[in-house]
C-alpha positions, -999 to 999 in steps of 0.1 A, spaced: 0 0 0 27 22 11 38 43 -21 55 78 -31 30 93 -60 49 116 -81 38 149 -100 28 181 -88 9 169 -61 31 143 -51 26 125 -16 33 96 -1 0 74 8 6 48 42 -22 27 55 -22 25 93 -38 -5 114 -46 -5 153 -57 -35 169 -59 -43 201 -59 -83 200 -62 -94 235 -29 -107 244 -41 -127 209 -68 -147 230 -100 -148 209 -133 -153 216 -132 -185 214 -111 -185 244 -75 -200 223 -47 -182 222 -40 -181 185 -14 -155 177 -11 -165 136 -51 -158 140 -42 -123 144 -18 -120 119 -41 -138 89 -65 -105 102 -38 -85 93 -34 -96 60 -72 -93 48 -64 -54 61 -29 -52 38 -16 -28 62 21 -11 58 22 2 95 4 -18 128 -2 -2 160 -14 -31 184 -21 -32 220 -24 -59 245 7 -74 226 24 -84 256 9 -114 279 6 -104 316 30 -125 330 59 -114 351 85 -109 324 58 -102 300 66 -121 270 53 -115 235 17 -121 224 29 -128 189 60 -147 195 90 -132 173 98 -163 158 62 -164 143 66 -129 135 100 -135 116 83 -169 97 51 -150 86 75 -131 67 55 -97 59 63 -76 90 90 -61 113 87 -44 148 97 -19 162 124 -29 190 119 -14 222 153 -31 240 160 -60 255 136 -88 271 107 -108 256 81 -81 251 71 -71 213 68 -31 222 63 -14 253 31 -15 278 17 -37 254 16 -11 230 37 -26 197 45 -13 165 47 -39 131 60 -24 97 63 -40 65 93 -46 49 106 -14 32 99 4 59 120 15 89 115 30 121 129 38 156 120 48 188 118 80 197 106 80 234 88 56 255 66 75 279 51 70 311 17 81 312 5 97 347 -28 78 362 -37 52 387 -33 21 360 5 14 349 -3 32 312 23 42 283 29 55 254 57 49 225 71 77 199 83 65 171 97 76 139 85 61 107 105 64 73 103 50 37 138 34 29 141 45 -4 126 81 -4 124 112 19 89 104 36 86 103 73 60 107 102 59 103 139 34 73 153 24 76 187 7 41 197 -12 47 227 -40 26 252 -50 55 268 -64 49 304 -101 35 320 -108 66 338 -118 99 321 -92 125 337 -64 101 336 -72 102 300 -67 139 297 -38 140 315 -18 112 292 -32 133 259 -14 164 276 16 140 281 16 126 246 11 158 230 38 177 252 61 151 241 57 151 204 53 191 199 70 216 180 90 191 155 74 201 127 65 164 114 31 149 105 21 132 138 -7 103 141 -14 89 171 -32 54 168 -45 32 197 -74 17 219 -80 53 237 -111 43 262 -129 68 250 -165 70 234 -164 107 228 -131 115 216 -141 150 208 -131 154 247 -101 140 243 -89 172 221 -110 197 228 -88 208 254 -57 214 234 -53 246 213 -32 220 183 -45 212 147 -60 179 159 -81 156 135 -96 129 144 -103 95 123 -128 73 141 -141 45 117 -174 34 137 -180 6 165 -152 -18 170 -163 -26 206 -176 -57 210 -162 -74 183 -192 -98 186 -214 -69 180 -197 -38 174 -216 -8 194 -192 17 202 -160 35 191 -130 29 211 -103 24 186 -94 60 168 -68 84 155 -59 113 160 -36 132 132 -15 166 135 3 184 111 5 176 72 -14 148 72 -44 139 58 -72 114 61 -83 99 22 -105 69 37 -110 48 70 -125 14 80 -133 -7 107 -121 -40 95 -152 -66 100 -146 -104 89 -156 -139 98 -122 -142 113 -118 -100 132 -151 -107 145 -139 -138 167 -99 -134 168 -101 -104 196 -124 -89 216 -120 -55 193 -119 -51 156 -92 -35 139 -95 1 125 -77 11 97 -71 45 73 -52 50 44 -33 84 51 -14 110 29 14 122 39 39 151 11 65 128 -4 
């Protein structure tokens, strides 16, 4: 999907997943990690923000074990540092191959729950496109909420860059989430990806800054999203100047 259009109006079109997949426990009640990953490729996504990728266990190992990752071929992530866990507070980042990207800062988000938040920077290899991704689950309670959107937002101000945040942000009326903040803030929210047995509210969004802009958005919904997690994947196909 990812691709650098040239001409006048050049720009560089990226379609962006999130998914949180339930430590890849569906509803089913199996643990079936290559589950998720045969959702993701229905979506054809070139950048995956996932949470609940980490299983809670002490050392929190990966949901999606790296090895499965590595023979499935189509994606790399994002490495956080050393130990077992695919990203950081269950919040992971997958690219496909031809894309590259670092982290820029891992943040700890202020509120009652252990929350947080990873920058990172996302580049083409061959080309001069780049964005920062923020992937995000954003807190249960409502001013915790507001307080890791200040957080997030402090953090990633004043580059200059496009900036999409992506993530499971708790929150039904994500107008609230940005009404606060005097930023050029867009939102992309699909439509109900909560239950995924019957979708009835909108927990999974974006939020975009800078020069970026929404062309189309989905929630993903297939025999296999609707029983693989307990949320279905959003996705949106975003322009970005090449």
């Amino acid at each position: 999907m990812a691709q650098a259009r040239k001409g006048p109006g050049a720009e560089w079109r990226v379609r962006v997943t999130s998914y949180n997949i339930r430590k890849a426990v569906g509803l089913d009640w199996k643990r079936r990690p290559e589950r998720i990953l045969s959702v993701l490729d229905e979506i054809a996504p070139d950048v995956v923000v996932l949470q609940e990728a980490d299983k809670r266990l002490g050392a929190r190992p990966a949901a999606i074990p790296p090895g499965l990752l590595a023979t499935h071929g189509t994606f790399t992530h994002i490495d956080t540092g050393p130990g077992p866990s695919l990203g950081w507070h269950g919040n992971a980042v997958l690219l496909r191959r031809g894309l590259t990207g670092e982290v820029v800062q891992l943040i700890e988000l202020p509120g009652l729950e252990p929350r947080g938040a990873m920058v990172a920077l996302v580049r083409q290899e061959i080309g001069r496109g780049g964005f920062l991704l923020v992937a995000a689950h954003l807190g249960l309670q409502r001013g915790s909420r507001h307080r890791q959107m200040a957080a997030i937002l402090e953090a990633t101000k004043g580059t200059g860059m496009p900036v999409v945040m992506a993530g499971d942000l708790n929150e039904r009326a994500p107008f609230q989430l940005v009404r606060p903040f005097h930023r050029d803030l867009r939102l992309v929210t699909p439509g109900p990806s909560f239950h995924a047995s019957r979708p009835f509210v909108a927990l999974d969004h974006m939020i975009l800054s800078g020069p970026v802009r929404e062309v189309r958005s989905r929630v993903h919904a297939s025999g296999l999203s609707h029983v693989a997690s307990d949320h279905l994947p959003i996705w949106a196909d975003l322009a970005f100047a090449a």
